[in-house]
C-alpha positions as CSV (number, residue, x, y, z in Angstrom):
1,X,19.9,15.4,15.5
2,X,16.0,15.8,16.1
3,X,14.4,14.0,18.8
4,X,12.5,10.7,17.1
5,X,8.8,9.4,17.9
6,X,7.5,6.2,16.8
7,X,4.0,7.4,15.5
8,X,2.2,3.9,17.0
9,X,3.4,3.9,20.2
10,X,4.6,6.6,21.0
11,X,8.0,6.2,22.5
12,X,10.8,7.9,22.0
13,X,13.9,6.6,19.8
14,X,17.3,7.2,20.3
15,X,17.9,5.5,16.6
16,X,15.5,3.7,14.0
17,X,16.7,0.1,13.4
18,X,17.8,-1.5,10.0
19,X,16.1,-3.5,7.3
20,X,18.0,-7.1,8.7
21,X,18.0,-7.9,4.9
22,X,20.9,-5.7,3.4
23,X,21.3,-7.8,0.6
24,X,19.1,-6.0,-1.6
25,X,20.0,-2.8,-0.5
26,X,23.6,-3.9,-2.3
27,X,22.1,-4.3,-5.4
28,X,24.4,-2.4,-7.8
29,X,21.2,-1.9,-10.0
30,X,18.6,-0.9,-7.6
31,X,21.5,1.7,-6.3
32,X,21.9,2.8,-9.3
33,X,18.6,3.5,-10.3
34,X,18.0,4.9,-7.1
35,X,14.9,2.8,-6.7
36,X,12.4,4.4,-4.2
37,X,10.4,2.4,-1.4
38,X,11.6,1.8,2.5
39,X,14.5,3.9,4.0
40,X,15.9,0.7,5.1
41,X,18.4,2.7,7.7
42,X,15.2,3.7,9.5
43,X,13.1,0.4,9.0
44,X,12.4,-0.7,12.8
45,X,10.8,1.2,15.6
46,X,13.0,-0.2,18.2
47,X,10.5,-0.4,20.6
48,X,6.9,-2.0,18.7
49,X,8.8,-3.1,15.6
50,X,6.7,-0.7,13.3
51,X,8.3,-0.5,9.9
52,X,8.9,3.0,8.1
53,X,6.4,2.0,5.6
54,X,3.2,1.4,7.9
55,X,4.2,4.7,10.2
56,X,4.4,6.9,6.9
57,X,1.1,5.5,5.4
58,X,-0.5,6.5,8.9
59,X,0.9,10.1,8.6
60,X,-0.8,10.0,5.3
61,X,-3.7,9.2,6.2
62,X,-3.7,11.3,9.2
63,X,-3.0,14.4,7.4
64,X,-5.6,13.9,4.8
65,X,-8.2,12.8,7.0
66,X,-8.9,9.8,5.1
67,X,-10.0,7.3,7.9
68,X,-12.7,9.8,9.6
69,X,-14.5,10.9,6.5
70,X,-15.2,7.2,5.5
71,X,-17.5,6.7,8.7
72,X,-20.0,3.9,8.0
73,X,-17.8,3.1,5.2
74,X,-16.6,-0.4,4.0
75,X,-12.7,-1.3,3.7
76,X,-10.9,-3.9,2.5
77,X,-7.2,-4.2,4.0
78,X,-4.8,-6.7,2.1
79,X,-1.8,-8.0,3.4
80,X,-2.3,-6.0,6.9
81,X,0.5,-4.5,8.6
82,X,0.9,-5.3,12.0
83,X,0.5,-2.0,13.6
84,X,-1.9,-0.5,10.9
85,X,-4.2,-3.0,11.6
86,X,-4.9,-2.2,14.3
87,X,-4.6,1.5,13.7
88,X,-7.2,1.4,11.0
89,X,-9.7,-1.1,13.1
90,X,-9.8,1.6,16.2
91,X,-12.1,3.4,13.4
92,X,-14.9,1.3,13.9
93,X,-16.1,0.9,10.0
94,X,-19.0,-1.4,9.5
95,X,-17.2,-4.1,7.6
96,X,-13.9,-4.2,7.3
97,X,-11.6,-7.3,5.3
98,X,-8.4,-8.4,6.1
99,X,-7.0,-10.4,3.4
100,X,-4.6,-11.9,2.3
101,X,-2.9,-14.5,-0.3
102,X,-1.7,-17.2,2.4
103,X,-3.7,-15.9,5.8
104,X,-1.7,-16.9,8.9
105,X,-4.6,-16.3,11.2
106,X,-8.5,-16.7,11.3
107,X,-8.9,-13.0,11.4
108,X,-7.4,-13.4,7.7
109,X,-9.2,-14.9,4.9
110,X,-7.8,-15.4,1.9
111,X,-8.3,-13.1,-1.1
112,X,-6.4,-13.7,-4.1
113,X,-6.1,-9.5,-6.2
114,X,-6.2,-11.3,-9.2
115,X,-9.6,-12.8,-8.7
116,X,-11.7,-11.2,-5.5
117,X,-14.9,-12.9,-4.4
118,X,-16.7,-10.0,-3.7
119,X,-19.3,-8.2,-5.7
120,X,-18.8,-4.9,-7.6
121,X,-18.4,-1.6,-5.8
122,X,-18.5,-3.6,-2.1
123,X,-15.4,-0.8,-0.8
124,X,-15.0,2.8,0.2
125,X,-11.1,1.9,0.3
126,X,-8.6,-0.8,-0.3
127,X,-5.4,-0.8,1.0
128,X,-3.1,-3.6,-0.4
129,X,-0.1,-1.3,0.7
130,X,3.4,-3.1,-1.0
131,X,1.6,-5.7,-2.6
132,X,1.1,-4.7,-6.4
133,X,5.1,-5.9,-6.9
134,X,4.1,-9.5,-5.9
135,X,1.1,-10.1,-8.0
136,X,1.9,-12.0,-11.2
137,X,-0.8,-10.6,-13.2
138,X,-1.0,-6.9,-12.7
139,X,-3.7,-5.5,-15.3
140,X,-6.1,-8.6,-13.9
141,X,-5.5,-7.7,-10.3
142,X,-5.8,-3.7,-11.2
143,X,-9.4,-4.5,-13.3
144,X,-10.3,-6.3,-9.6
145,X,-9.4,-3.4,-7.5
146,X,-11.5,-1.2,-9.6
147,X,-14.2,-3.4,-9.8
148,X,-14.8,-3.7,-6.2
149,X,-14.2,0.3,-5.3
150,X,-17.1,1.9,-5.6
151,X,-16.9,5.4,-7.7
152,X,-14.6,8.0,-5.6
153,X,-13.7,4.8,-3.8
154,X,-9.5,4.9,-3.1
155,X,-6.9,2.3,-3.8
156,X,-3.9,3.2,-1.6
157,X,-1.2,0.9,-3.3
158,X,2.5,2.5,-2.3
159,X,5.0,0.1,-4.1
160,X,8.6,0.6,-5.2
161,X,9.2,2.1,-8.2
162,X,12.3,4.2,-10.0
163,X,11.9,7.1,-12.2
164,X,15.2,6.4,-14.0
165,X,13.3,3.1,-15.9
166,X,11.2,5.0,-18.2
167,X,8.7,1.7,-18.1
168,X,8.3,-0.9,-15.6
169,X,11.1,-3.9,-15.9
170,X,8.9,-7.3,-15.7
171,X,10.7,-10.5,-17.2
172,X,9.6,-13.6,-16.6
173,X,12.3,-15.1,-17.5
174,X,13.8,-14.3,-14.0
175,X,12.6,-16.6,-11.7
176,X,15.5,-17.5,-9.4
177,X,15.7,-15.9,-6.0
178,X,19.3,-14.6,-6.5
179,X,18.0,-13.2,-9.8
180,X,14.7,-11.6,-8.4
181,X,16.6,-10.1,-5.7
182,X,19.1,-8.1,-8.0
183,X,16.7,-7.0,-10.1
184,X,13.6,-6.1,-8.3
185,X,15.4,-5.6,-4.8
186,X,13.3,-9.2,-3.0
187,X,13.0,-12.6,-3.9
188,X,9.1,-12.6,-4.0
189,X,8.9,-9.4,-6.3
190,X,7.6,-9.8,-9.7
191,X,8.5,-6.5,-11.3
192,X,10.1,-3.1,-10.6
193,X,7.8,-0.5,-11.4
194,X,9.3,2.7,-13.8
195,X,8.2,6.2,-14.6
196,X,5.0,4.6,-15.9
197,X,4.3,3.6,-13.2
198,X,0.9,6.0,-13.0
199,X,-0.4,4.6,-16.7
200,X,-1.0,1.3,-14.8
201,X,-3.6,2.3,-12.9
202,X,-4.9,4.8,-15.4
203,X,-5.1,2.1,-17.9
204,X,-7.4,0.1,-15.3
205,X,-9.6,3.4,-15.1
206,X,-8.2,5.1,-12.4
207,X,-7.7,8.7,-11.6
208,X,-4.1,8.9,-9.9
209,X,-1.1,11.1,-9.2
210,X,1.5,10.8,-6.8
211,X,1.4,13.3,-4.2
212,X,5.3,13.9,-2.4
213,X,5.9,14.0,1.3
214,X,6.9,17.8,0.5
215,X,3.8,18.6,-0.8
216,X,1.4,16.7,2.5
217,X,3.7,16.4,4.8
218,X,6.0,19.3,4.5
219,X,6.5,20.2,8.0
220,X,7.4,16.0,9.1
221,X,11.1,15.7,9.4
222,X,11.9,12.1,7.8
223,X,13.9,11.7,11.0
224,X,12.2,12.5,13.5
225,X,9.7,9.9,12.7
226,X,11.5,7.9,11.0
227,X,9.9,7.7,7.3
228,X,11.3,7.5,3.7
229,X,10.7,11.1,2.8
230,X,11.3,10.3,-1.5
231,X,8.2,8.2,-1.0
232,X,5.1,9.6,-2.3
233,X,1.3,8.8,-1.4
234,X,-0.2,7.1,-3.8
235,X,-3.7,8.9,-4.3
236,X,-5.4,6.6,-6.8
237,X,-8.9,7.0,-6.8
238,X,-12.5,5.4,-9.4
239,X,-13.7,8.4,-11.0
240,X,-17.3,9.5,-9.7
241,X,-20.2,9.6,-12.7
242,X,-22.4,12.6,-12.0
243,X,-26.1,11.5,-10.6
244,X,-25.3,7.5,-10.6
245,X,-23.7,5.6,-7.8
246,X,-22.8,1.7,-7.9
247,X,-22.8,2.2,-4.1
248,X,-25.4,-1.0,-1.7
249,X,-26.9,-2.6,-4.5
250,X,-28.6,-5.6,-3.2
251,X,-26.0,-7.7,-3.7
252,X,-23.6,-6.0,-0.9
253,X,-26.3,-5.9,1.6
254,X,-26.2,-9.9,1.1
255,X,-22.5,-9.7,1.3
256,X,-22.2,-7.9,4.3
257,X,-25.3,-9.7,6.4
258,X,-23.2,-13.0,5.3
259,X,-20.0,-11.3,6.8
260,X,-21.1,-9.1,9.6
């Protein structure tokens, strides 16, 4: 058994703690379509209480030198992970959002996906990491993302998803908890995305593919650091029109006097 390293705070780990929710991870029909999200044998650091979801994003992000090439850039950070957070602030970027649908703290405000309050290309990057299966209207909430991204802005937007559904399963009609929980794997989700799960974002003008663990992160044993290794980065990104950029029109420069 490799030696295991929590990527935030560097500890070791003698064993990665479960998801204390095993319910879902019963569910006869996300087993059997062999939904992929969290490894939810190796949820918990042990140690900060960093999930495997938030420690793979930073290895992501890390590899593909994401963070340091946005310097001076602008990010919005929905629904921020507790470790990541912080992570992502050590950057120093000139304005950066935390938002989220019910904020729990002033350092939060509230920022509904399916209707943001900020003006068009405002962000480098948004990351609403796991939050795409909880919004009720996804095409409305998708057009918003785009519209706020500047072009070769990226959306980073990991969410479950199975490749055995050939399209995403969305019924309204299940609105119970018990219901929601069997079929989507959590009360709170909405849908459980499918194969097409990429014609989503392309329909909302994206450019995207999902890029596997084996392909960026080929020499990180899923292990070691405890990460869901079937889980792909998302790498969704605006397409960029030769010789025109949306980028600090006059209307972000307001925005970001208002919020600096």
């Amino acid at each position: 058994m490799p030696e295991r390293i929590c990527v935030f705070c560097q500890r070791e780990v003698d064993a990665w703690l479960p998801w204390e929710h095993p319910a879902a991870a019963l569910s006869e029909f996300i087993v059997r379509l062999d939904t992929i999200g969290s490894n939810v044998k190796r949820f918990w650091c042990p140690h900060c209480r960093s999930h495997d979801r938030e420690r793979h994003l930073r290895l992501y992000l890390d590899r593909l030198d994401i963070l340091p090439k946005l310097r001076g850039g602008h990010v919005l950070h929905v629904a921020p992970e507790g470790h990541l957070r912080h992570y992502i602030a050590s950057h120093e970027f000139p304005l950066l959002i935390r938002g989220d649908l019910n904020p729990t703290e002033d350092s939060i405000q509230r920022v509904d996906l399916q209707s943001l309050e900020f003006p068009d290309a405002a962000f480098d990057l948004v990351i609403c990491n796991h939050v795409l299966e909880h919004v009720e209207e996804l095409p409305q909430a998708l057009s918003e993302l785009y519209r706020v991204l500047q072009q070769g802005g990226r959306l980073i937007c990991q969410t479950p998803y199975s490749e055995r559904l050939s399209k995403t399963f969305e019924e309204p009609a299940l609105q119970m908890s018990a219901d929601r929980l069997f079929f989507y794997g959590q009360e709170d989700h909405v849908r459980l995305f499918g194969a097409n799960i990429l014609d989503h974002f392309t329909n909302a003008g994206f450019v995207s593919r999902l890029r596997p663990h084996a392909e960026v992160l080929p020499d990180i044993d899923p292990e070691r650091y405890g990460v869901n290794e079937r889980e792909p980065f998302f790498d969704v990104v605006v397409p960029t029109e030769v010789g025109r950029r949306r980028w600090r029109n006059p209307h972000v420069r307001r925005f970001i006097g208002a919020r600096a």
